[in-house]
BALOBA-1460 file (C-alpha; in Angstrom, 3 decimals):
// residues 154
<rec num="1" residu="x" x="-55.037" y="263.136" z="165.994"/>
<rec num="2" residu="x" x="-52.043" y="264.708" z="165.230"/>
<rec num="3" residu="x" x="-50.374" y="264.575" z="161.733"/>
<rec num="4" residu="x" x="-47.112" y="265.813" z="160.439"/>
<rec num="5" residu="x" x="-46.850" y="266.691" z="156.963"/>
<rec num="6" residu="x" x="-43.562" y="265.081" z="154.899"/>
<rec num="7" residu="x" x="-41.859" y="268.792" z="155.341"/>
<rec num="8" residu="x" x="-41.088" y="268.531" z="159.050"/>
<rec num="9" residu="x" x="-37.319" y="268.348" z="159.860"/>
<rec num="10" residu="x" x="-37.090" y="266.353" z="162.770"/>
<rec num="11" residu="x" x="-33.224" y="267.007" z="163.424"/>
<rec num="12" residu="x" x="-30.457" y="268.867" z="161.282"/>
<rec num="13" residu="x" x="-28.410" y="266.634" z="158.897"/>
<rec num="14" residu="x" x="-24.359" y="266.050" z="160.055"/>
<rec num="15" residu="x" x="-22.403" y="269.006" z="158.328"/>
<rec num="16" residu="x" x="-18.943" y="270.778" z="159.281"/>
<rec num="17" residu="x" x="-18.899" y="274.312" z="159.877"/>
<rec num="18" residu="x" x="-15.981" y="276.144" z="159.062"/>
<rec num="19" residu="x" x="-15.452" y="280.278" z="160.150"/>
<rec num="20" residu="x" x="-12.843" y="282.647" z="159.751"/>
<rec num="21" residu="x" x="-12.027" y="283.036" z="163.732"/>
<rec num="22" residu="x" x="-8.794" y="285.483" z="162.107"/>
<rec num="23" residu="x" x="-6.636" y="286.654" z="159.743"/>
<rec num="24" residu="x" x="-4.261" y="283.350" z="159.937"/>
<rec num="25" residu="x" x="-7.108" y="280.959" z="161.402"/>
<rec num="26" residu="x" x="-9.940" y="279.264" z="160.435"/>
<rec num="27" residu="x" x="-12.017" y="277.315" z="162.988"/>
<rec num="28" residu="x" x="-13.853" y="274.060" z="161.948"/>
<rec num="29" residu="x" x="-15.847" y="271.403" z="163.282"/>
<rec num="30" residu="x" x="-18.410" y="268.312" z="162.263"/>
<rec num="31" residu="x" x="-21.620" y="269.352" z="163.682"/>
<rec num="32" residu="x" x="-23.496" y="265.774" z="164.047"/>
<rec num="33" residu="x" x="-26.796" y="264.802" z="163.290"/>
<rec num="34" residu="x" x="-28.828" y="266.617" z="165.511"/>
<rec num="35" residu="x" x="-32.277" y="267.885" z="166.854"/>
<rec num="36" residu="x" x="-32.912" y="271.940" z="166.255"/>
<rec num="37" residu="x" x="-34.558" y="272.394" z="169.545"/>
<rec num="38" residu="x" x="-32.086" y="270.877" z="172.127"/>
<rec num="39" residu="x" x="-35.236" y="271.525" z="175.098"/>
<rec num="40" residu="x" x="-39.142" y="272.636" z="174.471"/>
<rec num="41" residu="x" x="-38.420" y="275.899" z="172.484"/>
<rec num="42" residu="x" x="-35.219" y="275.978" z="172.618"/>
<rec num="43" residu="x" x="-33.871" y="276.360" z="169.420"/>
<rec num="44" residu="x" x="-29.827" y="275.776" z="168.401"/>
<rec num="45" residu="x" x="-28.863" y="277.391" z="165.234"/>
<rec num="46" residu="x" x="-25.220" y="277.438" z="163.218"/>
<rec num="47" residu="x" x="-23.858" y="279.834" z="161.112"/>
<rec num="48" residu="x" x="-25.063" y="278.989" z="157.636"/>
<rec num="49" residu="x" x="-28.475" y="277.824" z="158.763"/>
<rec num="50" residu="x" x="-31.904" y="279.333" z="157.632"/>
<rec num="51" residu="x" x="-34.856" y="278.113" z="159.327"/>
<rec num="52" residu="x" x="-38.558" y="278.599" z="159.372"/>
<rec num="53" residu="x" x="-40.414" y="277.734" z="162.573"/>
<rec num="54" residu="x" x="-44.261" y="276.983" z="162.487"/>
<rec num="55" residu="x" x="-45.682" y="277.940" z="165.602"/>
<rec num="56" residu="x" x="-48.842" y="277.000" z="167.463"/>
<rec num="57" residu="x" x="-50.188" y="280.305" z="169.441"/>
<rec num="58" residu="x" x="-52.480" y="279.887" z="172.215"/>
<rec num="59" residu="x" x="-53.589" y="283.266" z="173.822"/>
<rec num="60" residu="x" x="-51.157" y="284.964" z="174.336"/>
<rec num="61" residu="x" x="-48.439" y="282.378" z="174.565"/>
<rec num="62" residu="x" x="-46.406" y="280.305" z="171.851"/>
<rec num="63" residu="x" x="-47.538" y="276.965" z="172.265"/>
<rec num="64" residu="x" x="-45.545" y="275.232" z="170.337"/>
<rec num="65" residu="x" x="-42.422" y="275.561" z="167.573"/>
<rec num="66" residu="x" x="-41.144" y="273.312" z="164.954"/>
<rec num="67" residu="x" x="-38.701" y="273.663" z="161.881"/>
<rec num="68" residu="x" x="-40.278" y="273.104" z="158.454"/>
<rec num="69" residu="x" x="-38.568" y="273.080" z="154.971"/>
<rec num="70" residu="x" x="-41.292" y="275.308" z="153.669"/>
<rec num="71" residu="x" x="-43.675" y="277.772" z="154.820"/>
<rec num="72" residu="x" x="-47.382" y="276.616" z="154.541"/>
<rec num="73" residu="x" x="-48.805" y="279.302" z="157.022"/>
<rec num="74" residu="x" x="-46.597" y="282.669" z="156.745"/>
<rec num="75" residu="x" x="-48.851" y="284.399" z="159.348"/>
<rec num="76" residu="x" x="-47.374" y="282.162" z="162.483"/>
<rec num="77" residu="x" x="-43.816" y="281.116" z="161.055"/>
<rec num="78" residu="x" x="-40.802" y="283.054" z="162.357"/>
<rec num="79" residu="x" x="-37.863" y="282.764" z="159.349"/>
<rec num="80" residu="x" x="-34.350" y="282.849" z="160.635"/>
<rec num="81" residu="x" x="-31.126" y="283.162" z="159.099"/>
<rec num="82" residu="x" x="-27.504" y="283.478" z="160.956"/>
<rec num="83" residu="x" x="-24.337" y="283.988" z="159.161"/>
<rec num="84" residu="x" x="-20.648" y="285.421" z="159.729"/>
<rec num="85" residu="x" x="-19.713" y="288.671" z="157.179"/>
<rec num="86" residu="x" x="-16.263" y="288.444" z="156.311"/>
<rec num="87" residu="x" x="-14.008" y="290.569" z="154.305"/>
<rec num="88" residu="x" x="-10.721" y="290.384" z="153.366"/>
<rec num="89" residu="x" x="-9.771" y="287.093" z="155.766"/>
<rec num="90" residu="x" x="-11.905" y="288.868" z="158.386"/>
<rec num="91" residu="x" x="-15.258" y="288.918" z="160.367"/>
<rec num="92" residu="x" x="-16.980" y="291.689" z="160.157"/>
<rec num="93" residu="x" x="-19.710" y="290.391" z="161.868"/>
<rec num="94" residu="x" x="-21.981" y="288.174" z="163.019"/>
<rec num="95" residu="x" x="-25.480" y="288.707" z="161.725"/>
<rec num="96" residu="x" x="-28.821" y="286.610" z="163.030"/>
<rec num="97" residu="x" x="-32.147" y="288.251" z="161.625"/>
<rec num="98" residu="x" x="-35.425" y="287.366" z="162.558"/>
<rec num="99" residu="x" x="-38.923" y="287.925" z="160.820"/>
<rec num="100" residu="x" x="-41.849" y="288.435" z="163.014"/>
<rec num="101" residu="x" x="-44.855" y="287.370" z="161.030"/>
<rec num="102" residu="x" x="-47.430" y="288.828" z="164.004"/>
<rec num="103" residu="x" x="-49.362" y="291.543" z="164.971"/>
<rec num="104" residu="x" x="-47.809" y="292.040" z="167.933"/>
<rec num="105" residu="x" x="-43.783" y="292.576" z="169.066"/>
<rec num="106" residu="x" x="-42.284" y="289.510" z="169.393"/>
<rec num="107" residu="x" x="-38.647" y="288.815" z="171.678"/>
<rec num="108" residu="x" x="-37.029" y="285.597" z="172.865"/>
<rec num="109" residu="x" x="-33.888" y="285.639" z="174.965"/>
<rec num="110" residu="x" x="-30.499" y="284.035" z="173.489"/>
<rec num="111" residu="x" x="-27.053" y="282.904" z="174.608"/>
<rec num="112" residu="x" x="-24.113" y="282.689" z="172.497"/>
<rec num="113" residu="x" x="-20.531" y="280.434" z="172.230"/>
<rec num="114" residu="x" x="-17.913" y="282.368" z="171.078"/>
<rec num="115" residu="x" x="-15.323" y="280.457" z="169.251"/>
<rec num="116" residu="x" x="-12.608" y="280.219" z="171.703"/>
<rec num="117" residu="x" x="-14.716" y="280.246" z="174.144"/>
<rec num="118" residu="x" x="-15.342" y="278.201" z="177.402"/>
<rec num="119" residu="x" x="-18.773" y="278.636" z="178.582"/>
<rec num="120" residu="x" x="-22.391" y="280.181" z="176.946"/>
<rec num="121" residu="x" x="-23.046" y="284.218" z="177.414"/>
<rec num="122" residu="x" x="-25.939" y="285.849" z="177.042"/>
<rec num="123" residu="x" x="-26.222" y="288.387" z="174.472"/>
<rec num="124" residu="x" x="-28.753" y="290.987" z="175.096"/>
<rec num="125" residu="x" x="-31.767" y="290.710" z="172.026"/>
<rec num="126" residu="x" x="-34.242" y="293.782" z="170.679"/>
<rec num="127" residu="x" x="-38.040" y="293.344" z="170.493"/>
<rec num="128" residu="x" x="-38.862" y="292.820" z="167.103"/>
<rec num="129" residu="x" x="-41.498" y="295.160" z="165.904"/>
<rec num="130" residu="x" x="-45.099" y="293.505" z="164.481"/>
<rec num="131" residu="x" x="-44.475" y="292.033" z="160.757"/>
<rec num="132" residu="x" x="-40.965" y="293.300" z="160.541"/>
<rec num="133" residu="x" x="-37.681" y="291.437" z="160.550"/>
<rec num="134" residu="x" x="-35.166" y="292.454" z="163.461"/>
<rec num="135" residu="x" x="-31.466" y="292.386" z="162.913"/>
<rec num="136" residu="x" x="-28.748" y="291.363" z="165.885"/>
<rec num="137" residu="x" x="-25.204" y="292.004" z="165.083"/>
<rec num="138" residu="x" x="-21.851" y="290.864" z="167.321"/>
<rec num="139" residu="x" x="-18.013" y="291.564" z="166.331"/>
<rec num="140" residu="x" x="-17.567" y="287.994" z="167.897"/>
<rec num="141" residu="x" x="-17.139" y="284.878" z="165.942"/>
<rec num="142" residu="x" x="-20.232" y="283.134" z="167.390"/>
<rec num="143" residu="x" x="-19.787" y="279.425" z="166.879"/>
<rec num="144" residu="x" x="-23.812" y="278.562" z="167.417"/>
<rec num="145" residu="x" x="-26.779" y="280.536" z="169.531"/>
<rec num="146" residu="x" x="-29.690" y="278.895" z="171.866"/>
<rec num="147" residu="x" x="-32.791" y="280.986" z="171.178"/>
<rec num="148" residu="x" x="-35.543" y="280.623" z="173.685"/>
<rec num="149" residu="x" x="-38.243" y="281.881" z="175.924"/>
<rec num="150" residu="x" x="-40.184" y="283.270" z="172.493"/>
<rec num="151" residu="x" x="-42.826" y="285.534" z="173.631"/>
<rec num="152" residu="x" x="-44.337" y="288.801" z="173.042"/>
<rec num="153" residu="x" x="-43.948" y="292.176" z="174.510"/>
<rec num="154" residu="x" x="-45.721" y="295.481" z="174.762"/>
């Protein structure tokens, strides 16, 4: 039997995003209701957004990844958090860090949509060391990330 406790998000609530893209502009959109993993472990995430993800592990493989509201089992949920940096009327950066709550290093592969942009990119991601939090920067203004293929590394 599977049971869900009352603290699973299911999908992310509508909101509208709004970033500095420059000095002059600002870019905005309504983000709709909408699941956080668009496939199996594929997680979308905004700017703004903080999310803990419960995971399953089997072996040596993540089974399985949700989004809760709060962490119940810190030893196998990975917290997130993306946001821009701006100063002045402009981005400094784009910052996305990532806490590994495991014993061993942990990496996932990502592609990212640039505001202005016209198709996904990948981004190139570093391992994140055992019960540490890694830290990916861009100069881009990143409009949202796809995280996936979570694994770990030697």
């Amino acid at each position: 039997m599977i049971c869900y406790s009352q603290n699973q998000k299911i999908d992310r609530e509508p909101f509208k995003l709004e970033l500095v893209a420059n000095a002059d502009n600002n870019y905005s959109v309504n983000i709709p209701k909408s699941p956080y993993f668009v496939k199996e472990k594929v997680l979308q995430i905004y700017p703004g957004e903080e999310l803990n993800i419960e995971t399953e592990i089997k072996g040596d493989t993540i089974y399985s990844m949700r989004i809760v509201d709060k962490v119940a089992f810190p030893d196998k949920t990975i917290k997130l958090k993306f946001l821009q940096n701006v100063t002045d009327r402009k981005n400094t950066l784009m910052m996305l860090s990532v806490v590994n709550p495991f014993d061993r290093k942990l990496i996932y592969d990502a592609m990212i949509y640039t505001v202005g942009g016209q198709q996904w990119s990948p981004t190139s991601i570093i391992p994140i060391q055992p019960k540490l939090a890694g830290y990916e920067t861009w100069p881009d203004v990143i409009a949202t990330m796809a995280l996936e293929k979570w694994r770990f590394t030697k």
